[in-house]
N, CA and C atoms as an extended XYZ file, in Angstrom:
381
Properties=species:S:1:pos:R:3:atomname:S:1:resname:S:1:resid:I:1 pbc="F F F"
N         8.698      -14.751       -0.858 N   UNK     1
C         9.451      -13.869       -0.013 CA  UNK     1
C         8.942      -12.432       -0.171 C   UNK     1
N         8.298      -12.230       -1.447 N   UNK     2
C         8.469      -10.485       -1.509 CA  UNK     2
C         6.901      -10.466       -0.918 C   UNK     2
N         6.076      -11.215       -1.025 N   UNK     3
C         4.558      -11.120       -0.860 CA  UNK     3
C         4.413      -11.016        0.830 C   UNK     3
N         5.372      -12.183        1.508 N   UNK     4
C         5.778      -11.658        2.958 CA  UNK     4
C         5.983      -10.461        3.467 C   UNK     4
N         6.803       -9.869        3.020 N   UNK     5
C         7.412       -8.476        3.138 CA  UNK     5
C         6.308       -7.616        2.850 C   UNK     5
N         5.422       -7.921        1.800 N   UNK     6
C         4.595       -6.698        1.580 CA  UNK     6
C         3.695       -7.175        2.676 C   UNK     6
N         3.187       -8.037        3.146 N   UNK     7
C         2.469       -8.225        4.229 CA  UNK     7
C         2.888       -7.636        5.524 C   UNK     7
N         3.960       -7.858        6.008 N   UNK     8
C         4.694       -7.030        6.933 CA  UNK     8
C         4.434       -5.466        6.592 C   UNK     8
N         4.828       -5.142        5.471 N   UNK     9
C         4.981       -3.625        5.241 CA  UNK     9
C         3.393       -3.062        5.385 C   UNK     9
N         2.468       -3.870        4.924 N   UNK    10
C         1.002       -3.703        5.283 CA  UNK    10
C         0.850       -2.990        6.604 C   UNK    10
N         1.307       -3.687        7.742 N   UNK    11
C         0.803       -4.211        9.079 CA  UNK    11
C         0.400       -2.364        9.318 C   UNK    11
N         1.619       -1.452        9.049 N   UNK    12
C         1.589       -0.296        9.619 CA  UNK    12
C        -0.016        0.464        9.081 C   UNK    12
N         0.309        0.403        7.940 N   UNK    13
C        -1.040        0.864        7.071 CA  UNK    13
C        -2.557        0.303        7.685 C   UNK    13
N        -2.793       -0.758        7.857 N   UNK    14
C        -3.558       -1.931        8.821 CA  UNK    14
C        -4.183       -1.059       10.025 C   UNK    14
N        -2.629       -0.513       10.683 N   UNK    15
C        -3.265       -0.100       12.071 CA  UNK    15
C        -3.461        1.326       11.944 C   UNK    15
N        -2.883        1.758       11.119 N   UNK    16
C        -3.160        3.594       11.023 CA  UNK    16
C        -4.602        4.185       11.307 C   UNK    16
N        -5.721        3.577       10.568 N   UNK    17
C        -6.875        4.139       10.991 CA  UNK    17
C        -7.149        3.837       12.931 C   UNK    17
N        -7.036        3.006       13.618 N   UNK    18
C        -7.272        2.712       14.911 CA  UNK    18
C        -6.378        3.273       15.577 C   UNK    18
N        -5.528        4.480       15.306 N   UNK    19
C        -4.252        4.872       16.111 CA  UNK    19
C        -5.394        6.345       16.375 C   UNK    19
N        -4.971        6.525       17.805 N   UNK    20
C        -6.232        7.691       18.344 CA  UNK    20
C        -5.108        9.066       18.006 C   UNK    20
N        -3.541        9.238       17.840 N   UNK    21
C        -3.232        9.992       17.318 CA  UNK    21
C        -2.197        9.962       16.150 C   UNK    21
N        -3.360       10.048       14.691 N   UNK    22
C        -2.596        9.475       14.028 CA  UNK    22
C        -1.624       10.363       13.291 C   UNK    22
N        -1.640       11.356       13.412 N   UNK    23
C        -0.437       12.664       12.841 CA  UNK    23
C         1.161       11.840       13.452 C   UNK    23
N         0.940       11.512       14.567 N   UNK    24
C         2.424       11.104       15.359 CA  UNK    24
C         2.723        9.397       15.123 C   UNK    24
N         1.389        8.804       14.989 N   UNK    25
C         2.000        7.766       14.336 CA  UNK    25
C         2.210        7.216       12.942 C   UNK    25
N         1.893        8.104       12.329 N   UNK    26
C         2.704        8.670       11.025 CA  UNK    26
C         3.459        8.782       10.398 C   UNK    26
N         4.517        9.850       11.492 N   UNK    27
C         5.519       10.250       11.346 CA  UNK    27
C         6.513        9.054       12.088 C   UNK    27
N         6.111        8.738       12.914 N   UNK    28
C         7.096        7.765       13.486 CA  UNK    28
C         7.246        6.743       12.690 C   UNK    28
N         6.735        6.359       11.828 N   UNK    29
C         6.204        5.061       10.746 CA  UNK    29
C         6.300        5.431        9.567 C   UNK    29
N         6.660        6.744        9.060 N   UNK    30
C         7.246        6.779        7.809 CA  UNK    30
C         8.484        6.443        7.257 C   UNK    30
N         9.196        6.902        7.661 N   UNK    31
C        10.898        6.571        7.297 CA  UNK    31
C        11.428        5.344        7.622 C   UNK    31
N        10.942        4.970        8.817 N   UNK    32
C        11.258        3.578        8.667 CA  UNK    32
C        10.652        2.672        7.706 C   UNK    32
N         9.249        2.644        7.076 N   UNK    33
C         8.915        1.664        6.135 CA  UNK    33
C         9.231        2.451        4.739 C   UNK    33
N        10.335        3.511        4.242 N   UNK    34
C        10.791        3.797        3.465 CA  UNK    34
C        12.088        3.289        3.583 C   UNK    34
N        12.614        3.020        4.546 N   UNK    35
C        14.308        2.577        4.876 CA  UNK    35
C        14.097        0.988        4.835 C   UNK    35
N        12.926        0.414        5.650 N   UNK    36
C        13.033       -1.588        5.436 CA  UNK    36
C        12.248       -1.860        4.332 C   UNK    36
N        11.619       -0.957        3.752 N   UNK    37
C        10.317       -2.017        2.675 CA  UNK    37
C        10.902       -1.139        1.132 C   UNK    37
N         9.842        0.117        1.342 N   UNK    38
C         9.747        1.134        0.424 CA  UNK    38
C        10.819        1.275       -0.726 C   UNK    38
N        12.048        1.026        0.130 N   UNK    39
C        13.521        1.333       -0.858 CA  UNK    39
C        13.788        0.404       -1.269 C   UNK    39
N        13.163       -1.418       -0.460 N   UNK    40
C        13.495       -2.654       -0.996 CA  UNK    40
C        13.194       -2.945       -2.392 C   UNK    40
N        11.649       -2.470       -2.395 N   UNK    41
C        11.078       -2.583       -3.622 CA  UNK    41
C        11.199       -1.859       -4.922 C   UNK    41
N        11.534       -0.740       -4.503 N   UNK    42
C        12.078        0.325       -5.303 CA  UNK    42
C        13.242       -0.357       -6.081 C   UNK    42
N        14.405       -0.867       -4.991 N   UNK    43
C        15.415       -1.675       -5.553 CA  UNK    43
C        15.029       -2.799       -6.648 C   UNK    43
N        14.473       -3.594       -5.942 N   UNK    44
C        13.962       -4.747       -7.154 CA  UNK    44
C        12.992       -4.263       -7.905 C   UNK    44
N        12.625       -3.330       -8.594 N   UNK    45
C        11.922       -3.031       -9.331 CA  UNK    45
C        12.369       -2.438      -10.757 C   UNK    45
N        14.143       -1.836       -9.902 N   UNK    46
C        15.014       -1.206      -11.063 CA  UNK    46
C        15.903       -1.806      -11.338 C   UNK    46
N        15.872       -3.700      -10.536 N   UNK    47
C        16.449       -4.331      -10.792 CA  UNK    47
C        16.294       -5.216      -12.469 C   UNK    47
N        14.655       -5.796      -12.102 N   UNK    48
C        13.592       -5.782      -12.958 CA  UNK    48
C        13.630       -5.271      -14.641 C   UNK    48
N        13.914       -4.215      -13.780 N   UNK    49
C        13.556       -3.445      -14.873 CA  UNK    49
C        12.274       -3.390      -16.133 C   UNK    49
N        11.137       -4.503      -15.698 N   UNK    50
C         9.953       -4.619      -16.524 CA  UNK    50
C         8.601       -4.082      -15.733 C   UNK    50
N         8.631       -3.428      -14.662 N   UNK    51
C         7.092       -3.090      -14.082 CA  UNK    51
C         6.723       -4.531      -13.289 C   UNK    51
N         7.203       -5.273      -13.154 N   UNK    52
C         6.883       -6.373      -11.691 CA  UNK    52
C         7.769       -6.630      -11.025 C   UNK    52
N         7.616       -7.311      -10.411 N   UNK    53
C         8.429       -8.086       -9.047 CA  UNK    53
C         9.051       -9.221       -9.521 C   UNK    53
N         8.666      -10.075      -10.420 N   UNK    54
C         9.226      -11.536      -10.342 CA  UNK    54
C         8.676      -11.437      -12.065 C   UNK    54
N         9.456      -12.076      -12.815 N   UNK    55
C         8.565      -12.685      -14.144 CA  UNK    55
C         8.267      -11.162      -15.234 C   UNK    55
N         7.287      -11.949      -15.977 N   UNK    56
C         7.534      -10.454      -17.294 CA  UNK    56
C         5.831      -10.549      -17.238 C   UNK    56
N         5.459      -10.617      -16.162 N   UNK    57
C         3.820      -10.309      -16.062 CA  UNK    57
C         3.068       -9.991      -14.707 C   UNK    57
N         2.113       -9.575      -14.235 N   UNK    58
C         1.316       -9.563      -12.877 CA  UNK    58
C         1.216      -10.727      -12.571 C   UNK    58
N         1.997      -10.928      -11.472 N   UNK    59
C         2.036      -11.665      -10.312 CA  UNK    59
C         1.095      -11.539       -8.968 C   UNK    59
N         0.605      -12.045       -8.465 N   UNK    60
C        -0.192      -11.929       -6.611 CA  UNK    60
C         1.130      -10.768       -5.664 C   UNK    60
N         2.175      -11.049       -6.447 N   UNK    61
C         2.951      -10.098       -5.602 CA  UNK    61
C         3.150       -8.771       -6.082 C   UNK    61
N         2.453       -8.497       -7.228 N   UNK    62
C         2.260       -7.104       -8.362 CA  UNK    62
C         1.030       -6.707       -7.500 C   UNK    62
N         0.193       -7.350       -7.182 N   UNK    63
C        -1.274       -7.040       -6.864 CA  UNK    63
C        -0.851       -6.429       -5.332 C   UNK    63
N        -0.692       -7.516       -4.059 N   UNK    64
C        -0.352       -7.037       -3.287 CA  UNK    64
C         0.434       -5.550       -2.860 C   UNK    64
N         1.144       -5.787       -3.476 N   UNK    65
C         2.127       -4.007       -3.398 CA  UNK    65
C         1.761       -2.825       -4.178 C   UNK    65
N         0.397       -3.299       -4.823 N   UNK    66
C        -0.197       -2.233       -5.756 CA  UNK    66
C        -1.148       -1.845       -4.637 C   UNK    66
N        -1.730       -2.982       -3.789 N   UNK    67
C        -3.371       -2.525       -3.105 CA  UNK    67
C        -2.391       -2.087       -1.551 C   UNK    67
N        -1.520       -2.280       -1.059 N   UNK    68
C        -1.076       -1.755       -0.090 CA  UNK    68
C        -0.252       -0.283       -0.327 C   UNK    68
N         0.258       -0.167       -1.519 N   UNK    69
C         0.662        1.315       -1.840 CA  UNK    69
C        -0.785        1.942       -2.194 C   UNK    69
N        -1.456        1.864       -2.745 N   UNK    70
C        -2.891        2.180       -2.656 CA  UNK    70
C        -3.186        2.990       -1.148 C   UNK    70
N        -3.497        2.020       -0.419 N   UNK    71
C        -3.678        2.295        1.179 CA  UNK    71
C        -2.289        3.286        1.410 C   UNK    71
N        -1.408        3.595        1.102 N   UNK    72
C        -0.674        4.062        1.805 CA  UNK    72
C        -0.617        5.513        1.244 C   UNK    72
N        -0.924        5.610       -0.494 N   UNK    73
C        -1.288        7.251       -0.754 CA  UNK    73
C        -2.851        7.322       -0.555 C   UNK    73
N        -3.730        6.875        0.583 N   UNK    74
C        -4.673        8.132        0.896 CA  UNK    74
C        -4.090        8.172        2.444 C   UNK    74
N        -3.281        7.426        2.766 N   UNK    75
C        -2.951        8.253        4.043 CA  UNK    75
C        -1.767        9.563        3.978 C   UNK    75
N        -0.796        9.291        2.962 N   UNK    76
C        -0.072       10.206        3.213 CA  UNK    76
C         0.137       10.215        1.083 C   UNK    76
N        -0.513       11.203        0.145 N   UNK    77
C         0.032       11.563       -1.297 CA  UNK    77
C         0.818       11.536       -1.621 C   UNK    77
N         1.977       12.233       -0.810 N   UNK    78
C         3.324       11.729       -0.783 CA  UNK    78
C         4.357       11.115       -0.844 C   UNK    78
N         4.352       10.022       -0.648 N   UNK    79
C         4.443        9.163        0.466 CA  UNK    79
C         5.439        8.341       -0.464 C   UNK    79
N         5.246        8.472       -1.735 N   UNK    80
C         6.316        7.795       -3.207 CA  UNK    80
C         7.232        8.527       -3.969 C   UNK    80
N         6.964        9.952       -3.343 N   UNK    81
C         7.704       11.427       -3.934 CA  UNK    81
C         9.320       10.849       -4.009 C   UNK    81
N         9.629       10.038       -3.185 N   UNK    82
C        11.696       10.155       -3.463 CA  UNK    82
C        11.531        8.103       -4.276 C   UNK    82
N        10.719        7.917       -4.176 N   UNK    83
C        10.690        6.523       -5.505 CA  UNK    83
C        10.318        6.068       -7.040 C   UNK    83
N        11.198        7.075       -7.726 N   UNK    84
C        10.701        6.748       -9.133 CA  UNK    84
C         9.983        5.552       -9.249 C   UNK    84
N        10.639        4.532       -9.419 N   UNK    85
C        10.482        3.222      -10.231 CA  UNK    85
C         8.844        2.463       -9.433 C   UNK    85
N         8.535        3.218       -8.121 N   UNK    86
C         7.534        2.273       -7.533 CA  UNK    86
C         6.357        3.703       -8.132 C   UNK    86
N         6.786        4.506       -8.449 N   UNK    87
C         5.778        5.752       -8.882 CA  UNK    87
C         5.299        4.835      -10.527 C   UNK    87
N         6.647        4.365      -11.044 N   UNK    88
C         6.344        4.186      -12.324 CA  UNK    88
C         5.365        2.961      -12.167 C   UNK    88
N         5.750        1.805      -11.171 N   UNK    89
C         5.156        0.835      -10.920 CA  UNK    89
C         3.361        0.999      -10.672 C   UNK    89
N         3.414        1.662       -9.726 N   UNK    90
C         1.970        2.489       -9.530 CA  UNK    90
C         1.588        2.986      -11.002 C   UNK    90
N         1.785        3.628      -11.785 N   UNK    91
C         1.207        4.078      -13.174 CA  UNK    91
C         1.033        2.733      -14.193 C   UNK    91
N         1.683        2.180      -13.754 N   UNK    92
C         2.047        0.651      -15.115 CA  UNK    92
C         0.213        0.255      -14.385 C   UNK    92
N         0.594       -0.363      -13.437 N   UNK    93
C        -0.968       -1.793      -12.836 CA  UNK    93
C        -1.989       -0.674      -12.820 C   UNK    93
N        -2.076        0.700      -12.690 N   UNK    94
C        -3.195        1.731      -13.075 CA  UNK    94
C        -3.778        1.198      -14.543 C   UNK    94
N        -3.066        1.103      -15.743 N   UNK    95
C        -3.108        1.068      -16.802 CA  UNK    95
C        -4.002       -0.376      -17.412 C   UNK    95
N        -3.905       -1.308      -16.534 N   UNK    96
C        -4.507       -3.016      -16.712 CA  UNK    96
C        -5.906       -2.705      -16.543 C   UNK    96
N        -7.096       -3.232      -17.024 N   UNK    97
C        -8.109       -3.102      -17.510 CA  UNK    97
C        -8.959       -3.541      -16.305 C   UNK    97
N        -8.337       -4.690      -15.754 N   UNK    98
C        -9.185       -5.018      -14.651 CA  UNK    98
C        -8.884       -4.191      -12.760 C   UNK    98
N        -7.546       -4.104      -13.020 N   UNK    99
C        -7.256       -2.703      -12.450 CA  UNK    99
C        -8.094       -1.725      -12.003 C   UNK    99
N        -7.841       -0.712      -13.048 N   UNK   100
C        -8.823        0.460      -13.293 CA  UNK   100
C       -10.224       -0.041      -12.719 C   UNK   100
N       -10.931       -1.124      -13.134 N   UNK   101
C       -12.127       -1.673      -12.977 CA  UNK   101
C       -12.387       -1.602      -11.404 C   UNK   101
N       -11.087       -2.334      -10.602 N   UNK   102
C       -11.474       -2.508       -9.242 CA  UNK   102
C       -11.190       -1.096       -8.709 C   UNK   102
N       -10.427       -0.335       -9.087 N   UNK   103
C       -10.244        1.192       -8.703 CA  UNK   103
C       -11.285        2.017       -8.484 C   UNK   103
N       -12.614        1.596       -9.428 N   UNK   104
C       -13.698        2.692       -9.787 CA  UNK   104
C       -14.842        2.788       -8.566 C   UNK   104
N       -15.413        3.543       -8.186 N   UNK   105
C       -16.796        3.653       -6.859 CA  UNK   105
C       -17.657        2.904       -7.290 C   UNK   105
N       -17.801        1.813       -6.185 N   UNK   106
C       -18.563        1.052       -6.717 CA  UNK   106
C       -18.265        0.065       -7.213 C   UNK   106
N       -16.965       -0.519       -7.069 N   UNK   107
C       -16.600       -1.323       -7.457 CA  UNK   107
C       -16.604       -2.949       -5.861 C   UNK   107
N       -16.338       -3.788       -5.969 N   UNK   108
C       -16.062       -4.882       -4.923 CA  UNK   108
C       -14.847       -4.431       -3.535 C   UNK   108
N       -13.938       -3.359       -3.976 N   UNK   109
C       -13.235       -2.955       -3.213 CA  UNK   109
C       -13.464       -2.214       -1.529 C   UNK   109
N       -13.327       -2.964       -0.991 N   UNK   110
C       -13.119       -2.426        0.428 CA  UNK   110
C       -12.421       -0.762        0.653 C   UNK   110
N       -13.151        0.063        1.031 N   UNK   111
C       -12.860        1.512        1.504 CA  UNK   111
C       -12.329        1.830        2.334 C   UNK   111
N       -11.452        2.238        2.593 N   UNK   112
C       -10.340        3.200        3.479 CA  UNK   112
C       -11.554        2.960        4.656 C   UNK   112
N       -10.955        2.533        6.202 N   UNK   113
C       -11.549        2.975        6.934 CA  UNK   113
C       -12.498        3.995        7.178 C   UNK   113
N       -13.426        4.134        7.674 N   UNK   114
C       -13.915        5.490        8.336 CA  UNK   114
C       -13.841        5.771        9.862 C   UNK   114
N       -14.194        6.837       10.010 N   UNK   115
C       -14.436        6.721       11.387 CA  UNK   115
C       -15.742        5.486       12.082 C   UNK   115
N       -16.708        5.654       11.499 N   UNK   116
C       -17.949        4.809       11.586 CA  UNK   116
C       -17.400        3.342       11.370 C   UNK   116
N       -16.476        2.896       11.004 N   UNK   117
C       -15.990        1.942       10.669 CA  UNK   117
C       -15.065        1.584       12.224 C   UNK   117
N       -14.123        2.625       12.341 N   UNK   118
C       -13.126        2.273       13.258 CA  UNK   118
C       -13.836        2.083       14.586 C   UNK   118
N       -14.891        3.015       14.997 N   UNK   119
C       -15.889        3.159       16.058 CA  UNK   119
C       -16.642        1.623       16.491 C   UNK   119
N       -16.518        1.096       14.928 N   UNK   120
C       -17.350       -0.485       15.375 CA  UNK   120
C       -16.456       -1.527       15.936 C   UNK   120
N       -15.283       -0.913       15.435 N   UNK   121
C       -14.142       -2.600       15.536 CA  UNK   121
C       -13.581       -1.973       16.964 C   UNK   121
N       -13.576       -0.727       17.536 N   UNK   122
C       -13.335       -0.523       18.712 CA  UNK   122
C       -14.275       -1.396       19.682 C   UNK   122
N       -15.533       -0.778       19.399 N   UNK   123
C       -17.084       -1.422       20.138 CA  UNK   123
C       -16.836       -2.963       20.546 C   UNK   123
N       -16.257       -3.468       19.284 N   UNK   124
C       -16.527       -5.551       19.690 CA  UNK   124
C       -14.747       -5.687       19.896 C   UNK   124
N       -14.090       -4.745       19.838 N   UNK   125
C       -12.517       -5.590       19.975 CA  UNK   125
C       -12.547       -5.113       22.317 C   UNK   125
N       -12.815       -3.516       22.036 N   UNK   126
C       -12.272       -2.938       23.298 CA  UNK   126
C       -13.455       -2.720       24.015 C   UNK   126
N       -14.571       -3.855       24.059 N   UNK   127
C       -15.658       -3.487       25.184 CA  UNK   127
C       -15.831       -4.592       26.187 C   UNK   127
């Protein structure tokens, strides 16, 4: 259930780079995935009370909501400022060895869109 949800909560993050104005779809898309997702997790996290989602270890659903909050502070730094517990969450899976590892340049990790990027998937989706 929660790995769903973070998939859903993805979707916005997903389309942000292909939005031609993305300042406004932004803003329209912030508060709401702080009001259905953002605060969900926040909740079960201080429910928790151990740094995961389910269990007393990293789960696929620790990973997921780590690499989609990821994506979501280089679009907006912010963006966790009124969520302790998912700030703390974010600092805990920073701290795991293999973590850090996939974090580093140069690592197997897929990069934030670019423009050169978005320009191609326009080319073969909208030609």
């Amino acid at each position: 259930m929660y790995t769903e949800g973070i998939m859903d909560m993805s979707n916005v993050g997903l389309a942000y780079p292909f939005k031609p104005d993305k300042a406004q779809f932004w803003s329209e898309n912030k508060e709401k995935l702080g009001t259905k997702y953002f605060s969900v997790y926040e909740n079960i996290l201080q429910t928790t009370n151990n740094g995961h989602l389910v269990g007393n270890k990293q789960t696929m659903a620790d990973v997921l909501l780590f690499e989609s909050f990821v994506h979501y502070l280089h679009i907006d730094k912010d963006v966790l400022n009124n969520y302790p517990n998912l700030q703390k969450f974010m600092a805990s899976q920073k701290e795991i060895p293999w973590v850090q590892k996939f974090l580093q340049p140069g690592s197997n990790r897929k990069p934030f869109p670019d423009e050169k990027y978005v320009a191609m998937v326009a080319e073969i989706f909208f030609s």
